[in-house]
C-alpha positions as a Markdown table, in Angstrom:
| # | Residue | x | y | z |
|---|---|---|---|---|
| 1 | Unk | -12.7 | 17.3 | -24.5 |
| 2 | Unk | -12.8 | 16.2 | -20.8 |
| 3 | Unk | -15.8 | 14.5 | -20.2 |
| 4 | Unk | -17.9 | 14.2 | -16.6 |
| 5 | Unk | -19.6 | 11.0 | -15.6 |
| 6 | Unk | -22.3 | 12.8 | -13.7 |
| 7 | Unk | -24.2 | 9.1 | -13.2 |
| 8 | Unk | -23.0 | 6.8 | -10.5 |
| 9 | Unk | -24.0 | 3.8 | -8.9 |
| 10 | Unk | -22.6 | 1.5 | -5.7 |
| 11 | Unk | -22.2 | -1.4 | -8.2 |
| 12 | Unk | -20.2 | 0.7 | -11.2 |
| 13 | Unk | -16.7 | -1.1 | -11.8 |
| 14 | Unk | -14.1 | 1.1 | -10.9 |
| 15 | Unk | -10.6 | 0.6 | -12.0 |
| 16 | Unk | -7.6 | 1.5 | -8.9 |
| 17 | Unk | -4.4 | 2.2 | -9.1 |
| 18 | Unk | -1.7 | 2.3 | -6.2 |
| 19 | Unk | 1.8 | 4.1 | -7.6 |
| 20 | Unk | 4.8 | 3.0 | -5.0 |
| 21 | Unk | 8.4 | 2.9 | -5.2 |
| 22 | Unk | 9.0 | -0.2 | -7.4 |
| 23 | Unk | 5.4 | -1.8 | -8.3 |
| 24 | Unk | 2.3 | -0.2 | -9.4 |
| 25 | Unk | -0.8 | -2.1 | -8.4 |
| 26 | Unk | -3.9 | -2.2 | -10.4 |
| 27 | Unk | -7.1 | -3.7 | -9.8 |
| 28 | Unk | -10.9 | -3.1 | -10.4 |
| 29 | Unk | -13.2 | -1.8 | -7.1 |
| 30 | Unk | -16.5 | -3.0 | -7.4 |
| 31 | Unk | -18.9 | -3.0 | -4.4 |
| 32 | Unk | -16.7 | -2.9 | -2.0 |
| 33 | Unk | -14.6 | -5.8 | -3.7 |
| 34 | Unk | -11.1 | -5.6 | -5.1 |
| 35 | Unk | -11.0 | -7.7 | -8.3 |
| 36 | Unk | -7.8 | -9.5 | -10.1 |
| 37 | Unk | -5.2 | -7.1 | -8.7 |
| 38 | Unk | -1.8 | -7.4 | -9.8 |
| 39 | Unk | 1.3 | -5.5 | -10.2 |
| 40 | Unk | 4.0 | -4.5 | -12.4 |
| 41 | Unk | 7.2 | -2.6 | -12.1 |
| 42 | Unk | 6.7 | 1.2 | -12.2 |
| 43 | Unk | 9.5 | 1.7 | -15.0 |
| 44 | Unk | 7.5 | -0.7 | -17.5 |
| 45 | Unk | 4.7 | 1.5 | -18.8 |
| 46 | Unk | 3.7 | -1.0 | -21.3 |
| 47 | Unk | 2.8 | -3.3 | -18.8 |
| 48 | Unk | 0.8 | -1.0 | -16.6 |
| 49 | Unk | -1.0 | 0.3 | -19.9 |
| 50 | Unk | -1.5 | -3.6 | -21.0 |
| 51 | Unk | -3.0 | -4.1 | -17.4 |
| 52 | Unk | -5.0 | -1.3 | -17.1 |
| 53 | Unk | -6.5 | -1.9 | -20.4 |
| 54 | Unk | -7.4 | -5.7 | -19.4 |
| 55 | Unk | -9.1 | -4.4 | -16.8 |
| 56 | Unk | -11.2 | -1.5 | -18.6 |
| 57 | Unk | -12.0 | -4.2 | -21.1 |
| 58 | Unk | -14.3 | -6.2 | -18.4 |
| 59 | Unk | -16.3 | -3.2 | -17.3 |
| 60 | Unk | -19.4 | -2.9 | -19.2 |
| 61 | Unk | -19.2 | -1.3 | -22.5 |
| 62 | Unk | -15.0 | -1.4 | -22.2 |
| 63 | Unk | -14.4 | 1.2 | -20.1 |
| 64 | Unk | -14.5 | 2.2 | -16.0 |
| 65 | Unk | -17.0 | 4.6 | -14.3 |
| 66 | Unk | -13.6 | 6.3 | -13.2 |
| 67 | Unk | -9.8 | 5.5 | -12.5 |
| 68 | Unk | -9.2 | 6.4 | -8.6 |
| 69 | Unk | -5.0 | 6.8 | -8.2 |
| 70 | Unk | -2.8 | 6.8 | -5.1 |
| 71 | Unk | 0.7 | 8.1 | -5.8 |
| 72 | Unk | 4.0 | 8.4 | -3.7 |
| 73 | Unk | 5.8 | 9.0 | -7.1 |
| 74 | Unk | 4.9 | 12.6 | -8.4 |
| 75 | Unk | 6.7 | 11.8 | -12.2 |
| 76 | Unk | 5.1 | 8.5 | -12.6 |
| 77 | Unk | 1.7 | 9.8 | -11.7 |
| 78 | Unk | 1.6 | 12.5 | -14.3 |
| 79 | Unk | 2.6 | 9.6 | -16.8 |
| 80 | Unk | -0.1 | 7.4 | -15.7 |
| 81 | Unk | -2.5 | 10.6 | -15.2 |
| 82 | Unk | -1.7 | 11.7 | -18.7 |
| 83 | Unk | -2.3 | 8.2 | -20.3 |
| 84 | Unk | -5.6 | 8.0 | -18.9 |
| 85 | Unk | -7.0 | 11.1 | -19.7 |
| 86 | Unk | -6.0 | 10.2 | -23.5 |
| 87 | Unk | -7.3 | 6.3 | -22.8 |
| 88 | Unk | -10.8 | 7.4 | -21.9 |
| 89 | Unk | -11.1 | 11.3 | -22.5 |
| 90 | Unk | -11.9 | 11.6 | -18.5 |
| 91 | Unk | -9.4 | 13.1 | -15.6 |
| 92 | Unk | -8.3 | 10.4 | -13.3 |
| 93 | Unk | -9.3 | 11.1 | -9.2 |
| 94 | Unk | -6.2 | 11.7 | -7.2 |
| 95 | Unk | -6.3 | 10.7 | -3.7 |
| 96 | Unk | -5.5 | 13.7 | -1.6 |
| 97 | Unk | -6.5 | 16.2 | -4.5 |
| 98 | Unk | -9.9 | 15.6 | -5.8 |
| 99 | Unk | -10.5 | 12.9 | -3.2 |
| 100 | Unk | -10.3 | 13.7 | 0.2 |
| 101 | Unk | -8.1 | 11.6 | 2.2 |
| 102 | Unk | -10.1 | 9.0 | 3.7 |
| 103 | Unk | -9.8 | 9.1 | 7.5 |
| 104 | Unk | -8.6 | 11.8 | 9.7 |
| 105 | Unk | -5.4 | 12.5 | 10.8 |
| 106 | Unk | -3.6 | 13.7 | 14.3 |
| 107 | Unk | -0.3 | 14.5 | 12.0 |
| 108 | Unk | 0.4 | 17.2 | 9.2 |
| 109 | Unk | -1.2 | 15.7 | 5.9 |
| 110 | Unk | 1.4 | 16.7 | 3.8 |
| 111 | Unk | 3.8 | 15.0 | 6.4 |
| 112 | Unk | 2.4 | 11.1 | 5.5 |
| 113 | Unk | 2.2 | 9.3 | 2.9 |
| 114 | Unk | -1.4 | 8.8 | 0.8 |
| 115 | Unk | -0.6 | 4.9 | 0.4 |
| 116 | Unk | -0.1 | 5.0 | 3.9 |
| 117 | Unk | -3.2 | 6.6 | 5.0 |
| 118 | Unk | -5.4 | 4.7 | 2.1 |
| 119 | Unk | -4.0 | 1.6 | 4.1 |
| 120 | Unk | -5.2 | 2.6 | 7.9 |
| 121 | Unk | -8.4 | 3.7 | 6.2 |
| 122 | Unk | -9.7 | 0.5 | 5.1 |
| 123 | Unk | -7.9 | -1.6 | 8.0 |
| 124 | Unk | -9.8 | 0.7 | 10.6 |
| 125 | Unk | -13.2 | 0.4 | 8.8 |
| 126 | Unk | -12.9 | -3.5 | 8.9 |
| 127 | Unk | -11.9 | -3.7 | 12.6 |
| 128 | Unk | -13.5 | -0.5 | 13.9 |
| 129 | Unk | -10.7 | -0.6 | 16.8 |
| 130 | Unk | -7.1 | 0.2 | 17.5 |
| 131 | Unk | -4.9 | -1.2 | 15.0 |
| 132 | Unk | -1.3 | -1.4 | 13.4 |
| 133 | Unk | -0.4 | -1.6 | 10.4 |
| 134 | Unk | 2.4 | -3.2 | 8.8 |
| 135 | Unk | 4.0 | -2.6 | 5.0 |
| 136 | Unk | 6.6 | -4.6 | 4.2 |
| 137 | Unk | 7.2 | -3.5 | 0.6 |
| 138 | Unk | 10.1 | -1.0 | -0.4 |
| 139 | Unk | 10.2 | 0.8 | 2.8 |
| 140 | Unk | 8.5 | -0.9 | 6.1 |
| 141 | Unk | 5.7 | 1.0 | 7.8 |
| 142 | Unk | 4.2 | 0.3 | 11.0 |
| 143 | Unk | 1.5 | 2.8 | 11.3 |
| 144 | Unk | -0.9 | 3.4 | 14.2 |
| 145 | Unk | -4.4 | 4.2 | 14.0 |
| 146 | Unk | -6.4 | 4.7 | 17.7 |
| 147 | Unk | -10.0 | 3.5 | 18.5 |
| 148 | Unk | -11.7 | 6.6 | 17.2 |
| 149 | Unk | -10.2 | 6.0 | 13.6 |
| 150 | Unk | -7.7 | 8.7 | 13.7 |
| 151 | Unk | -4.1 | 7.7 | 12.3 |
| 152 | Unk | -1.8 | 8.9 | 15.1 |
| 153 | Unk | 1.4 | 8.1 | 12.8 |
| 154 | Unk | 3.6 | 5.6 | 12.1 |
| 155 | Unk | 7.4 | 5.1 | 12.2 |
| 156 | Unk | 9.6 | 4.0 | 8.6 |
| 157 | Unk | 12.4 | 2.0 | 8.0 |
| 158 | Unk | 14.3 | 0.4 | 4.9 |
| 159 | Unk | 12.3 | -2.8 | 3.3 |
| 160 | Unk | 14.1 | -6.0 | 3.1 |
| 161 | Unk | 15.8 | -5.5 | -0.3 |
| 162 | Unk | 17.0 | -1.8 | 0.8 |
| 163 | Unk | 18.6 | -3.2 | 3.5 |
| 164 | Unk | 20.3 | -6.2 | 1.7 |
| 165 | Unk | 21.3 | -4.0 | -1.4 |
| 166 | Unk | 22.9 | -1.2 | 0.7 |
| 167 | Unk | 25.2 | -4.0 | 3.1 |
| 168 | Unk | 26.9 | -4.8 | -0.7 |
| 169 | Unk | 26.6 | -1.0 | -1.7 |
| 170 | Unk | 28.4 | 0.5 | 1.1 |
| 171 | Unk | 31.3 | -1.8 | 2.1 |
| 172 | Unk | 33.8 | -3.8 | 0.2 |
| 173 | Unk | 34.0 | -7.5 | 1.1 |
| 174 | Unk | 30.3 | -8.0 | 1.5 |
| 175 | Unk | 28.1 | -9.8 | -1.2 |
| 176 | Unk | 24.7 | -9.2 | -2.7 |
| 177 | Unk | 22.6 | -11.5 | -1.2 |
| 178 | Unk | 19.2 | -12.7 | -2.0 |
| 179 | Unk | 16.1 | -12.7 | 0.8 |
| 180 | Unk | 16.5 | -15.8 | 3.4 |
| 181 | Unk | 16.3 | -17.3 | 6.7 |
| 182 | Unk | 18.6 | -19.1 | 8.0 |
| 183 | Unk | 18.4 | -22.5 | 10.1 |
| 184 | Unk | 20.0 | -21.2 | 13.0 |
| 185 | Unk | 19.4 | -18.0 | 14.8 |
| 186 | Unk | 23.3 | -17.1 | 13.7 |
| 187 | Unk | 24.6 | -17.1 | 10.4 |
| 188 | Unk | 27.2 | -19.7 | 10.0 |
| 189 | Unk | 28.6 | -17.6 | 6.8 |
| 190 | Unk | 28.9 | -14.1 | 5.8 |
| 191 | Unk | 25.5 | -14.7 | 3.5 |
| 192 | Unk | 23.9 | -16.2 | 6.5 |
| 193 | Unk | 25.1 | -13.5 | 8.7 |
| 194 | Unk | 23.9 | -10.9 | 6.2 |
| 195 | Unk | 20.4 | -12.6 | 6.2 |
| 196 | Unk | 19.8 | -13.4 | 9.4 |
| 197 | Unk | 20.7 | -9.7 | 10.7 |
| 198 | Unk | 18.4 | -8.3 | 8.1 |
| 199 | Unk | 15.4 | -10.4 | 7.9 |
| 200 | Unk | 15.4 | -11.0 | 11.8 |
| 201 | Unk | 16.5 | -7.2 | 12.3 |
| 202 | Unk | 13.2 | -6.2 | 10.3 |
| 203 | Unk | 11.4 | -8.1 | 12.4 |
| 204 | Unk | 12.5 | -7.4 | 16.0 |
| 205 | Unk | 12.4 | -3.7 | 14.7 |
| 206 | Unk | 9.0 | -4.2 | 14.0 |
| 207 | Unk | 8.2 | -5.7 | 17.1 |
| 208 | Unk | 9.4 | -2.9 | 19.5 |
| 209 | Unk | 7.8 | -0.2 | 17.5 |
| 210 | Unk | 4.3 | -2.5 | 18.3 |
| 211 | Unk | 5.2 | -2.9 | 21.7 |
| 212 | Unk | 5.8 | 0.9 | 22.2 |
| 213 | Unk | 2.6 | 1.7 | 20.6 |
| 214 | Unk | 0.9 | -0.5 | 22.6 |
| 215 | Unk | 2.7 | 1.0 | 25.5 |
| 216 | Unk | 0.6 | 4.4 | 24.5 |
| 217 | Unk | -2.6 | 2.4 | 23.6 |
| 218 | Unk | -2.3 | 0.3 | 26.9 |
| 219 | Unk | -2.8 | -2.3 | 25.5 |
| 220 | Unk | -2.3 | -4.4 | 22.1 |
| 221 | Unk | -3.2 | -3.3 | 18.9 |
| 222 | Unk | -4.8 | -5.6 | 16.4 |
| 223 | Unk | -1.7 | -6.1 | 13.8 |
| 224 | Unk | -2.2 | -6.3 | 10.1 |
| 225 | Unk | 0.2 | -6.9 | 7.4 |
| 226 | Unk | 0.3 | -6.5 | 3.8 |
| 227 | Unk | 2.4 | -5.3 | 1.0 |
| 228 | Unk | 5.1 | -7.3 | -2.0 |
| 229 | Unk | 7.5 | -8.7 | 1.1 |
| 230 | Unk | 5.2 | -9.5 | 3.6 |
| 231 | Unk | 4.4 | -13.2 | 2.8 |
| 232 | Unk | 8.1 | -13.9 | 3.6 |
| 233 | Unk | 8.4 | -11.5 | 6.3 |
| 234 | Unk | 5.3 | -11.8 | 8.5 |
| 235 | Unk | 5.7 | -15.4 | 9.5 |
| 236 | Unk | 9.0 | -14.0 | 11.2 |
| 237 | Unk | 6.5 | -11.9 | 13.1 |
| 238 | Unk | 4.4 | -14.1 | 15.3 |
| 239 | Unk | 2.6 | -10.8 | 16.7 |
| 240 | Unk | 1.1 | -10.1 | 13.3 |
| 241 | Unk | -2.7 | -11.3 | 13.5 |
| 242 | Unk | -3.7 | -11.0 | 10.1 |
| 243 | Unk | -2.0 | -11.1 | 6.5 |
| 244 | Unk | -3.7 | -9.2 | 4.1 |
| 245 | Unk | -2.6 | -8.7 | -0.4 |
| 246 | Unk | -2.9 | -5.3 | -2.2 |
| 247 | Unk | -4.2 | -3.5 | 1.2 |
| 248 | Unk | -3.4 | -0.4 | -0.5 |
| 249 | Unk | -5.4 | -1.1 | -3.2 |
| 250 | Unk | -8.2 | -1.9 | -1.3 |
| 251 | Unk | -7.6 | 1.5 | 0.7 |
| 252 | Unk | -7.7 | 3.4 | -2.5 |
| 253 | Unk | -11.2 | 1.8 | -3.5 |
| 254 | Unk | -12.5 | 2.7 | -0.2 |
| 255 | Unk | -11.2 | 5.9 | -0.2 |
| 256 | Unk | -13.6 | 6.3 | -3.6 |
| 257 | Unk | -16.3 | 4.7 | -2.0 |
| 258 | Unk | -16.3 | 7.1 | 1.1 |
| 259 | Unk | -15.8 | 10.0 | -1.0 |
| 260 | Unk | -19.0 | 9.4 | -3.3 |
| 261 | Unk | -21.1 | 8.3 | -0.5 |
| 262 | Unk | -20.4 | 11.8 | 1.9 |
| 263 | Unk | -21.0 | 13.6 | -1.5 |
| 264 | Unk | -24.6 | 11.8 | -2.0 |
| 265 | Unk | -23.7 | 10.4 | -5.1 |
| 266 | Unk | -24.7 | 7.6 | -4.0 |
């Protein structure tokens, strides 16, 4: 049997989850704080289920008020719905299904991505003004949200490791390569070459999708970046104003936090 927490309170522990590409991110959402997140790879469900359960285990009496999921990957999130449901005989919330999405949106919903728009959500409600933001993780988003709160869109492009991995894919001399920078602007080498075309490519990229959203804004967005790549990345990007871990995570949690306030549970 499916059971329904019909008590609530602002300071209830709250365990989120944030299904991308590679990584899944858990943490606990308490307050309007994101607690020991971490992440593992999404094909290692014994790590997730290990992680998850460290975290039930520090809410009072072992287990969560409720698990709050955002998913880009449909198989993995019946996997990780499934296993909680079994773990604690309560449905998880889905963000964009039984959790509205958290801010509203000048584009198609089923046209963007929930991580994405978990992401803006929380960003916005910090700054309250025009912002961009950047995800360096798989893929890299640059996202625009205007003053009102509304995400206008964004623009994608392949993350650093796409980018790297498809240059040795698609051709036959060139070599895997790892992430790096280096000294020169030029690469004296073919794994220079390779390096400094994609890790400086990502970031002029980045810059002119900024530029021509501050082109429409008329002026210059605040720029925020987060996700797995973005401590190497955003110190290429001098335009970026603020670095920020597991955004998305956060974004989820306040996603929760908006939902259960506008339905006075709270």
């Amino acid at each position: 049997m499916i059971r329904i927490n019909s008590k609530s309170d602002p300071s209830d522990q709250v365990i989120v989850i944030d299904i991308g590409n590679t990584t899944v991110g858990v943490g606990t959402w308490q307050a309007g704080n994101l607690l020991a997140p971490l992440s593992v790879s999404i094909e290692d469900q014994k790590a997730f289920e290990e992680a998850w359960a460290g975290h039930a285990s520090a809410c009072p009496r072992g287990r969560p008020a409720a698990t709050v999921i955002a998913s880009v990957v449909p198989n993995t999130l019946q996997r990780i719905r499934s296993f909680v449901t079994e773990a604690v005989a309560r449905q998880a919330l889905v963000v964009g299904e039984s959790i509205p999405l958290p801010m509203d949106l000048a584009v198609d919903a089923k046209g963007v991505g929930v991580d994405r728009v978990c992401t803006a959500a929380v960003v916005y409600d910090r700054l309250k003004t025009a912002c961009t933001v950047v995800t360096f993780g798989t893929a890299v988003t640059v996202d625009l949200v205007d003053d009102e709160g509304t995400f206008q869109g964004g623009a994608i492009l392949p993350g650093l490791r796409m980018q790297l991995q498809a240059l040795h894919h698609y051709t036959a001399a060139l070599p895997e390569v790892e992430p790096g920078l280096p000294p020169a602007p030029y690469g004296r080498n073919t794994v220079e070459a390779i390096q400094a075309g994609v890790c400086r490519g990502i970031a002029g990229a980045v810059r002119a999708l900024v530029e021509s959203y501050a082109t429409s804004l008329n002026r210059w967005p605040q720029v925020v970046a987060t996700g797995g790549d973005a401590e190497f990345l955003a110190p290429q990007c001098d335009f970026v104003d603020t670095l920020v871990s597991h955004l998305t995570l956060r974004g989820v949690g306040f996603a929760y936090t908006k939902h259960m306030t506008a339905k006075g549970a709270w």
